[in-house]
TORPAVEX-671922 format. One record per residue: x, y, z of N, C-alpha, C, O in turn; residue in one letter. Coordinates in steps of 0.02 Angstrom, whole numbers, plus 50000, padded with zeros to 5 digits. Each point is the difference from the previous one (the first is absolute). Layout:
# TORPAVEX-671922
XYZXYZXYZXYZA...
END
This chain:
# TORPAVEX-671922
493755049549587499665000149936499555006049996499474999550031X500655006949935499715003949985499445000949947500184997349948X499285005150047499374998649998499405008350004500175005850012X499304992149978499725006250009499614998150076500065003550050X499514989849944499604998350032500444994050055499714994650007X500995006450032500214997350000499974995250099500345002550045X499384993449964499594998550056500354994550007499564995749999X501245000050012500304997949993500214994850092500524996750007X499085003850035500244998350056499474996950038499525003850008X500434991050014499534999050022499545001050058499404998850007X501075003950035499775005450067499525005249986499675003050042X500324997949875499605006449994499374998049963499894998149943X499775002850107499105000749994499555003949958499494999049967X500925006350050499795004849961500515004449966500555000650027X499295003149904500605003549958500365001050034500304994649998X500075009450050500465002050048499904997850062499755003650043X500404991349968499794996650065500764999250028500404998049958X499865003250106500564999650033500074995750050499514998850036X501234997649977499754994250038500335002350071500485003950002X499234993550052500465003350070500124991850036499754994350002X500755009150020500064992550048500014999450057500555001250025X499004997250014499764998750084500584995350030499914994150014X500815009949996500454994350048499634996650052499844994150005X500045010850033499884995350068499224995650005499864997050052X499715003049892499674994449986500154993249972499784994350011X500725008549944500414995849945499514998149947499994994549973X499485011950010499884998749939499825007249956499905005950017X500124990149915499895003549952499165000849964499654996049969X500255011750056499234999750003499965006349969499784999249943X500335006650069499815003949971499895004049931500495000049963X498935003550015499995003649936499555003650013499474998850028X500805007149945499695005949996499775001649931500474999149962X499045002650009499995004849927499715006750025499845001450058X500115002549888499775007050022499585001650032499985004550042X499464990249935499225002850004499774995550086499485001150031X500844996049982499814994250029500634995950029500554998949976X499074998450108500764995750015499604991150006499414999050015X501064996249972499534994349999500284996650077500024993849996X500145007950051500544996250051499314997250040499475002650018X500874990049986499404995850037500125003750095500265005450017X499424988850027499865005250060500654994850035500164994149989X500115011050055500714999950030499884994750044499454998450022X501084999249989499864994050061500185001050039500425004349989X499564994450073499724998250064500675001650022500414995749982X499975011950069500635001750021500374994750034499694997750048X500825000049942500454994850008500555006850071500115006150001X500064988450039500645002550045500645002349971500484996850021X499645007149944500485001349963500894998550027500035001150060X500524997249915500294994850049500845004449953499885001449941X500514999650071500565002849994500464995249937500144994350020X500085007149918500404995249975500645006849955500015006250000X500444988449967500685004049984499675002549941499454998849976X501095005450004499885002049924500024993949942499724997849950X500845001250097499964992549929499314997949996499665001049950X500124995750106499444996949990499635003349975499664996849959X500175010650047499315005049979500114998449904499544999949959X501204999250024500254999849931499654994449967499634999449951X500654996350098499614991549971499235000749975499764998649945X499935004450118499125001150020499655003349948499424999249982X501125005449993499485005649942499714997449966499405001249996X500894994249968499604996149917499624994250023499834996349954X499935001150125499774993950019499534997449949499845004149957X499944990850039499474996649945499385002750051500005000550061X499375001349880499504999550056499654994049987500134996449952X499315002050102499624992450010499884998449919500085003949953X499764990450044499634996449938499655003149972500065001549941X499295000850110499305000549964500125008849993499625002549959X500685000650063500105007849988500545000249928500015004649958X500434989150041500325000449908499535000049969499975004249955X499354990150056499634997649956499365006049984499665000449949X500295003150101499575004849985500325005449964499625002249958X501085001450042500205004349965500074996149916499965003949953X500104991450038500204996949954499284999649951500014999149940X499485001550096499254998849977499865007149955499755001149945X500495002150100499975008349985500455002249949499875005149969X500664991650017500385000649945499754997949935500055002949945X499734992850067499534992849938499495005149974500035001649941X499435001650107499625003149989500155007949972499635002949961X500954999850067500085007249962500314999449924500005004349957X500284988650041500395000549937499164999649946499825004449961X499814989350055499425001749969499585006149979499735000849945X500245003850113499765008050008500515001249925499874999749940X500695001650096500675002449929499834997449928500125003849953X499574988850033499704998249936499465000949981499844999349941X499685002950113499455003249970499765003649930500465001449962X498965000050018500075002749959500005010450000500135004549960X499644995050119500245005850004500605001650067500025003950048X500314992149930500674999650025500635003949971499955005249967X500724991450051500575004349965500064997849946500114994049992X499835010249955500095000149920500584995349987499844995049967X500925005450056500354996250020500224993649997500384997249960X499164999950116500014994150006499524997849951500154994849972X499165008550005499584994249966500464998349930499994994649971X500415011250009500494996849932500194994050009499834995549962X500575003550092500484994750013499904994849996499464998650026X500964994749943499824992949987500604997150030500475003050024X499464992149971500544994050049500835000149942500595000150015X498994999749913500645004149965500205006850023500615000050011X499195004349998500395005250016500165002950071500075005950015X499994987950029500315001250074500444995750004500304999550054X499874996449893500434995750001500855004050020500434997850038X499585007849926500645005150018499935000950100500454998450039X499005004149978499775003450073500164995150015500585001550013X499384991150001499994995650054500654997149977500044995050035X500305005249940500924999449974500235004150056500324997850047X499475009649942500325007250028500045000250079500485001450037X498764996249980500014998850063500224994650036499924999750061X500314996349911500334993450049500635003550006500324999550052X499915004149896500585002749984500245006150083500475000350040X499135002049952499875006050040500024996350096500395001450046X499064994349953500094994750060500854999250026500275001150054X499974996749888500624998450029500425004850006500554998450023X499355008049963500455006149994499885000150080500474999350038X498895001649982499745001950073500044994250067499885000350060X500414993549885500044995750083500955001549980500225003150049X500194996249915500695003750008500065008450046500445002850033X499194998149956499855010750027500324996450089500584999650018X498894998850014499774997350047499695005950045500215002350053X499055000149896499715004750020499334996650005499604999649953X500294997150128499324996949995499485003949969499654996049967X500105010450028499375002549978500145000449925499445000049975X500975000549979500364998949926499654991649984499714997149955X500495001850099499994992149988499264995749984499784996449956X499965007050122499304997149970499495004449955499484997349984X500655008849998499775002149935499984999149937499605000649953X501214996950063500154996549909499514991850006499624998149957X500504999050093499574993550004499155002349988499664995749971X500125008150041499495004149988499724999849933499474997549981X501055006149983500065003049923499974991249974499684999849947X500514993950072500174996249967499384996250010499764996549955X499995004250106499114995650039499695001949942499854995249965X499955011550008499655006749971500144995149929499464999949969X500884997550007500094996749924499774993749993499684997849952X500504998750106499504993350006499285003150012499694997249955X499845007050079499435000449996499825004649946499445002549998X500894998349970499745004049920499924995049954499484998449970X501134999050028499764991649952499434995250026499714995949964X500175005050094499624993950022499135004849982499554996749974X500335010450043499765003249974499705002549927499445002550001X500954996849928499854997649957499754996449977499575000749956X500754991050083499844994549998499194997450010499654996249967X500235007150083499365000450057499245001249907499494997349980X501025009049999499385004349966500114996349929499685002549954X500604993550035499924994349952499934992050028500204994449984X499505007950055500024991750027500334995850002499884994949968X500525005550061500524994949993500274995550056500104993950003X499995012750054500264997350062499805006050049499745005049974X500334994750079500005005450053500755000950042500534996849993X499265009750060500595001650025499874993250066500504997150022X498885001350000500034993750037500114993249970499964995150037X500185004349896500174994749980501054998350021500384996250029X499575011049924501035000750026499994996450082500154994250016X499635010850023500234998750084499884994050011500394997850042X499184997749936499674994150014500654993149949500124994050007X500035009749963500104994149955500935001850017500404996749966X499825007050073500845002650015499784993250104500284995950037X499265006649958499894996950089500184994649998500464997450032X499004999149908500064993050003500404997049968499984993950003X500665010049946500734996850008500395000850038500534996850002X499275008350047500574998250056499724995950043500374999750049X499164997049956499764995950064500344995649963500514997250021X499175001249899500214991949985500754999449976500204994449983X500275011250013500624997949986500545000350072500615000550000X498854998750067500405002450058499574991550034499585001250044X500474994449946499824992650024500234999250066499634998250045X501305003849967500285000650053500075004650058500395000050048X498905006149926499835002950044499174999650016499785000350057X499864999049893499274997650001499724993850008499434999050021X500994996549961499954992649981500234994250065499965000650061X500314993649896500344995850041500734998349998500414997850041X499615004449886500895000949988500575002650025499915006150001X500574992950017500445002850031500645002849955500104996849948X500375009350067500495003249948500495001650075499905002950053X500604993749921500565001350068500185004749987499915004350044X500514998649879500345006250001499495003149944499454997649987X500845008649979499725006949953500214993749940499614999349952X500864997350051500164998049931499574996149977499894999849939X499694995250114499644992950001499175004449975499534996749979X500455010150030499385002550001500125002749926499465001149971X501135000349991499925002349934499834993649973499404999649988X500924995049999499864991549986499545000249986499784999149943X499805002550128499214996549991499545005249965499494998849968X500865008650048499655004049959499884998449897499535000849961X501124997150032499755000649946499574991049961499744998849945X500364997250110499844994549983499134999349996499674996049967X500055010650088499395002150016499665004749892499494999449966X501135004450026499825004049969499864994249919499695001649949X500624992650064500124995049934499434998150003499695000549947X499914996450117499414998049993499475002449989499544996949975X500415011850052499415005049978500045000249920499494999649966X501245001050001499854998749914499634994249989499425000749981X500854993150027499654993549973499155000650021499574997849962X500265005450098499324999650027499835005749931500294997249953X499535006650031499965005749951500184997749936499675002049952X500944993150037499614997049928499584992849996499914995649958X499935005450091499544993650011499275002350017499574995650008X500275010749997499435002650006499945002449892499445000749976X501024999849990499705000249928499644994949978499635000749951X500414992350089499454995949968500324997149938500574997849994X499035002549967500084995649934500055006149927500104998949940X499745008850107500035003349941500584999849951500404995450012X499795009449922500694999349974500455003850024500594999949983X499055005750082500775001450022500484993250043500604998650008X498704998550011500364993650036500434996949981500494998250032X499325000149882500124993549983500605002549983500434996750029X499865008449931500585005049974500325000250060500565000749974X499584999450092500414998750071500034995350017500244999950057X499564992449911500234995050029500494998149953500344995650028X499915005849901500725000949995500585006249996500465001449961X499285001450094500445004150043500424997050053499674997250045X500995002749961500064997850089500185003750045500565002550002X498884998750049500145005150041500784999450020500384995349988X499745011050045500655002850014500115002350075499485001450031X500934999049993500245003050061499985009149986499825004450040X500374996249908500055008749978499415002149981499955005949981X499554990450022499245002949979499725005150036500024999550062X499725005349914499565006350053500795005850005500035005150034X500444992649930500555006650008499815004949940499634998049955X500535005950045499495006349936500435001549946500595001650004X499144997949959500505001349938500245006050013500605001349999X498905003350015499895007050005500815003050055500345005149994X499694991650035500395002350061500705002549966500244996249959X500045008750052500565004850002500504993750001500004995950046X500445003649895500574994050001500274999250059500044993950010X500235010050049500354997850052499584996950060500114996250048X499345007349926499444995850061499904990549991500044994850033X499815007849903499694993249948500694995950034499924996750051X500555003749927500544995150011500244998850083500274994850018X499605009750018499964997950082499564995750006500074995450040X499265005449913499424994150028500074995449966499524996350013X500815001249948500254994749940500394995050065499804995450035X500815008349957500454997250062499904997350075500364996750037X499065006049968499885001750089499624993850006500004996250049X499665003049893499614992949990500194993849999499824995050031X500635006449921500234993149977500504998550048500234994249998X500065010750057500434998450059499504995450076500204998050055X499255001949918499564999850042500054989450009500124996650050X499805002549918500154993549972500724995150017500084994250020X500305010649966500744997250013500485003549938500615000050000X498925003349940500545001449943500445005850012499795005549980X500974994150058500315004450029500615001950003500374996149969X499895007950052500934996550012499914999650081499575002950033X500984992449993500075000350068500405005050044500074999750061X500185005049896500345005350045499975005449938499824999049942X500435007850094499975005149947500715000949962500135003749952X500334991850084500584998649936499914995649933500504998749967X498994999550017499664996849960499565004749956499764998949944X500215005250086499435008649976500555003649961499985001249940X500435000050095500555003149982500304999849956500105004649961X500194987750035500404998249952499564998949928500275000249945X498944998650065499714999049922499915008949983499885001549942X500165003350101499965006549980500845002449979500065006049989X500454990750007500515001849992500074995049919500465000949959X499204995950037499904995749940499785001949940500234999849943X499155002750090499645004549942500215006849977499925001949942X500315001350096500655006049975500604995549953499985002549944X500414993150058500614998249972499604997749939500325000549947X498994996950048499645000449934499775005449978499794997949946X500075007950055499765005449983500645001449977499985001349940X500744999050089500435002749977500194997049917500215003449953X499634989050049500274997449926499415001749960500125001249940X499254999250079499465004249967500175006149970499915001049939X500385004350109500195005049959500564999649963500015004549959X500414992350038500624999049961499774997449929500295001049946X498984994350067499894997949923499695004349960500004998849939X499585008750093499615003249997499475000649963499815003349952X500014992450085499294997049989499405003350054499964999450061X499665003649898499605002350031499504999150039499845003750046X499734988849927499644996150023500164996350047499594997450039X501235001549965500324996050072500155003750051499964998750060X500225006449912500025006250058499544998850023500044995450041X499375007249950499195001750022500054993550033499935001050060X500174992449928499964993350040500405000350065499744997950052X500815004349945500364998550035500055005450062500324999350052X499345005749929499835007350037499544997950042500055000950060X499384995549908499694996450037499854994850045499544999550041X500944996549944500374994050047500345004950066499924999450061X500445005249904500165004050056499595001450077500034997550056X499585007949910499415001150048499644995950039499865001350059X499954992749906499684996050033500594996250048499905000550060X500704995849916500454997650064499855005950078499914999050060X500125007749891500175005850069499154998450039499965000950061X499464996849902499535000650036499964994050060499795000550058X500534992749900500034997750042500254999650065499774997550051X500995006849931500475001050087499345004150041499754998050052X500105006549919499605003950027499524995950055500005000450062X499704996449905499674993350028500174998650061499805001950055X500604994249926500504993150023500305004550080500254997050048X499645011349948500305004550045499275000650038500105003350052X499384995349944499495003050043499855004449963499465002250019X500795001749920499765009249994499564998249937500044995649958X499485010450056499504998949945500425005849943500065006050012X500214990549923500325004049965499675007249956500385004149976X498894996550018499645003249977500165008150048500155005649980X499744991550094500075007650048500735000849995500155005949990X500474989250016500765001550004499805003249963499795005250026X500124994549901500175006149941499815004849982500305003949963X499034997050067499575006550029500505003150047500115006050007X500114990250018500455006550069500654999749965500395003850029X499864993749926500505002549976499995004049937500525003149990X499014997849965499665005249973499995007150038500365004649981X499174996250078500005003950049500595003750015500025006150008X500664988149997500685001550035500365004749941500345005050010X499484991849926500615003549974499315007349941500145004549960X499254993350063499785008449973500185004550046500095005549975X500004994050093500485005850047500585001750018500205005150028X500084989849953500825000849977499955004049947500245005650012X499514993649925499965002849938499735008349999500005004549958X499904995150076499305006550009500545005950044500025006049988X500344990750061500625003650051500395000549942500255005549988X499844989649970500715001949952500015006149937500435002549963X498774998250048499875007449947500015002150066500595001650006X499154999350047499945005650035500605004849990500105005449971X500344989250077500965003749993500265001449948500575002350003X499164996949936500204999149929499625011149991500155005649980X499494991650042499605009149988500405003350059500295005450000X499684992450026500375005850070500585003449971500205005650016X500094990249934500785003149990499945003149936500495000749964X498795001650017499805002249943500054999149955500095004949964X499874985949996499854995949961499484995349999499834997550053X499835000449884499754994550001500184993749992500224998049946X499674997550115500204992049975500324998849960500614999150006X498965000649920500394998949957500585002749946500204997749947X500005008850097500665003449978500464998350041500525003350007X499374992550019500584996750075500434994549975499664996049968X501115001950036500274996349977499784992450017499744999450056X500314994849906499714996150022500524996250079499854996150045X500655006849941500594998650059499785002750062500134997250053X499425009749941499865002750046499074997950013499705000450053X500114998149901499304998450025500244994150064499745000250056X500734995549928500094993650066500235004350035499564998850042X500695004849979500105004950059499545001650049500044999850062X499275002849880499485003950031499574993550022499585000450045X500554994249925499524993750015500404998050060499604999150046X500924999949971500314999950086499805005650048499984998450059X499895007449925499895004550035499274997950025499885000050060X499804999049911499094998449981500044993850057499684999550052X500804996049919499804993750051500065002050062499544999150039X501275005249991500055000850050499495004250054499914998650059X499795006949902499305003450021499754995650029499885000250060X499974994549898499294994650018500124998350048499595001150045X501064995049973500134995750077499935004350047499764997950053X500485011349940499865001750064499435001850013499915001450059X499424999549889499465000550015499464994050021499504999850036X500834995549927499724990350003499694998250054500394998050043X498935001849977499524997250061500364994050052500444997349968X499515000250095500014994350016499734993849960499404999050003X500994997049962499794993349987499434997350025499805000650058X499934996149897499114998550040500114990249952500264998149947X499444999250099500034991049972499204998549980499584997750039X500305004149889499424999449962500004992149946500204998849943X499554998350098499834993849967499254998449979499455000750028X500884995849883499255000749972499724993050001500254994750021X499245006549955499534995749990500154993749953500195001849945X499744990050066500144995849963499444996349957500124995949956X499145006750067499644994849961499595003749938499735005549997X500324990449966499295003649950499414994949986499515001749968X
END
């Protein structure tokens, strides 16, 4: 995110602050700015002890202790404040929770570009850039009273203590599946507790003929393919499912043979229905497959803007543009493009995402 005043990472203390990483301590401590170095006092020389490269690979990005997150993290809270000052960056004091709403889209966005890279220092920078948006909002927040950046940390802690019973508690979860169950059975009762703290006011009284939902807390807001993974992912949570993915399959082979008499009637509004039935069956295989369909289509976006991009390349080489190329021969140049790819194509990597929200 480009910027004038642009202080985007949370390692950095100061305007240009750089981060180094102490392998053989296994932590992450240092910053320098120009004027000044802030490095606390070195500890106490350790026997230094022989390990592989691999391992030195693993070691680079180690977490450091608790209370050394919690102190850089203090320092973050506090420079973003410096940054809102009033004789701060012109910049940031513009900025409102409306208009970072784009930045903190961009940067989750960016996060995932950098855990695909698999460039640990990419990685935790972009996580950086994304810390840096939660303490700007919580920062705002702060200077209208509202909440603090210790309210966030405090109030994320104590849902994971209380939605983790079978690790804090007395409850027990045999498998991952028995722990989504209870997760969201946890998450049904934090609603009812919360409309039961309105009391008798009329937002109250206006939600007691409401009936809560299993899909409640999903965002309107959310990007249709997201929205409909969390639609699905939910209501699978329960039991509402198919029992195999030939059951996925076949209602996605369904909703095509309806789209097809859709377009035959040409109807436009059934199209659009049935286009949509589409998508969503495909979100569900998606599902029903483990894959979070939002990143598949990000990387297949990805796949065919560099196919596309090779297919002008060779398209100019032979001293034409693209689109003076036969369309017989554009599939030519789009085989040529693919075949590039496979021989340049990384080792396969097994990236499994995340199931809860």
């Amino acid at each position: 995110m480009g910027r004038a005043c642009r202080v985007f990472s949370p390692a950095a203390a100061a305007a240009e602050g750089r981060l180094k990483i102490d392998a053989s301590r296994r932590k992450v401590l240092s910053l320098q700015s120009r004027k000044s170095s802030h490095r606390p006092m070195a500890p106490k020389k350790k026997k230094a002890r022989k390990s592989t490269k691999s391992e030195s690979r693993r070691r680079k990005f180690s977490s450091p202790p608790a209370k050394q997150a919690g102190l850089w993290f203090e320092r973050l809270v506090k420079l973003q404040a410096r940054l809102r000052a009033s004789n701060g960056c012109p910049w940031d004091i513009e900025q409102t929770h409306l208009t970072l709403r784009t930045y903190l889209i961009e940067e989750a966005y960016e996060v995932l570009e950098a855990l695909e890279s698999g460039d640990d220092a990419k990685f935790a920078e972009e996580l950086g850039d994304l810390l840096l948006q939660v303490v700007f909002h919580a920062q705002i927040a702060t200077e209208e009273g509202r909440f603090t950046a210790s309210d966030v940390v405090r109030e994320i802690h104590q849902k994971m203590v209380r939605r983790h019973p079978h690790v804090f508690g007395e409850k027990r979860a045999k498998n991952a599946t028995e722990v989504l169950k209870n997760w969201e059975q946890i998450k049904a009762e934090e609603r009812r507790a919360k409309r039961a703290e309105l009391g008798t006011t009329s937002a109250a009284r206006e939600s007691e003929n409401v009936t809560m939902s299993l899909l409640d807390g999903i965002p309107h807001t959310l990007p249709a393919v997201m929205q409909g993974f969390q639609l699905t992912r939910r209501a699978s949570r329960i039991g509402f499912d198919w029992e195999s993915v030939d059951g996925v399959v076949e209602k996605l082979h369904e909703e095509l043979g309806e789209l097809r008499i859709a377009q035959s009637a040409e109807s436009r509004d059934q199209i659009e229905d049935e286009v949509g039935d589409v998508l969503f069956a495909a979100v569900n295989l998606a599902r029903f497959l483990k894959v979070d369909p939002e990143i598949a289509l990000k990387r297949t976006n990805a796949k065919f803007t560099s196919r596309f991009r090779e297919m002008e390349r060779l398209a100019h080489s032979s001293g034409r543009a693209l689109a003076d190329v036969p369309r017989t021969e554009m599939e030519e140049l789009w085989d040529q493009a693919k075949a590039a790819e496979r021989v340049m194509a990384p080792a396969p990597h097994d990236g499994k995402s995340a199931t809860r929200s």
